[in-house]
C-alpha positions in Angstrom: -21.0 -16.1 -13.4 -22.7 -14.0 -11.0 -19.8 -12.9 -8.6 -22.3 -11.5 -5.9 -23.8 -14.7 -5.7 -20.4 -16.5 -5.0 -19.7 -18.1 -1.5 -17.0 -16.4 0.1 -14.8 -19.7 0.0 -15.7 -19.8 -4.0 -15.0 -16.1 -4.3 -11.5 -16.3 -3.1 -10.8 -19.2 -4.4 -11.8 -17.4 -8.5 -10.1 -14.3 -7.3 -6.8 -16.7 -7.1 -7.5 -18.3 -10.1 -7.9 -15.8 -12.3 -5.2 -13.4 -11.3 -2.8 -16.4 -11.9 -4.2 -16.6 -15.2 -3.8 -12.8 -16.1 -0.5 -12.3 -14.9 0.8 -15.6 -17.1 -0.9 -13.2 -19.8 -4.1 -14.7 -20.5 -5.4 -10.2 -21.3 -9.0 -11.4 -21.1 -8.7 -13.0 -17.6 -7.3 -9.5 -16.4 -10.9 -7.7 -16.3 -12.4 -11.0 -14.4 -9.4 -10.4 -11.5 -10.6 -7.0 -11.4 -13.8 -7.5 -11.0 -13.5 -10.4 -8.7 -10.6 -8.5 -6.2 -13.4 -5.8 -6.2 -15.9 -8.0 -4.6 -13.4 -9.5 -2.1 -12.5 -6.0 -1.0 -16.1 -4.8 -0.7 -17.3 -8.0 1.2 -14.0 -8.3 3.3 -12.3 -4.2 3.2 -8.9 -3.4 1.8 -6.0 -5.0 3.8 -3.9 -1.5 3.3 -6.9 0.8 4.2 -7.5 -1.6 7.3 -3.8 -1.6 8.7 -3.8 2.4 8.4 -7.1 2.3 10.3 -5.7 0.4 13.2 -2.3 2.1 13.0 -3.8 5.6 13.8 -5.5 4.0 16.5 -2.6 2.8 18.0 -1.0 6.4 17.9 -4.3 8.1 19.8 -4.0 5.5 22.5 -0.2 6.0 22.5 -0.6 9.2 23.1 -3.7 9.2 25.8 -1.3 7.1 27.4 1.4 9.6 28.0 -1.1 12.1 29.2 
């Protein structure tokens, strides 16, 4: 499978799919999740990384507010 050639809908989709199967133990499908998660992230950003992002923006235009 060539993961950079995946449609986003398919990507997600395998992400799902093999997580589940990793984490009911299957200790090859674990690798496959990574590498699949790491192409959701790099197509669609990390959701964590993201949410700080717009968090500190919030604070700067808190505090040009005040001023």
């Amino acid at each position: 499978m060539e993961i950079q050639e995946l449609q986003d809908e398919e990507l997600m989709a395998q992400a799902r799919e093999w997580r589940l199967r990793a984490l009911r133990g299957e200790k090859e499908a674990r690798g496959m999740a990574h590498e699949l998660e790491r192409e959701v992230r790099r197509r669609f950003g990390n959701p964590k990384t993201d949410a700080q992002h717009v968090l500190k923006e919030v604070r700067v235009l808190g505090e040009l507010l005040r001023h």
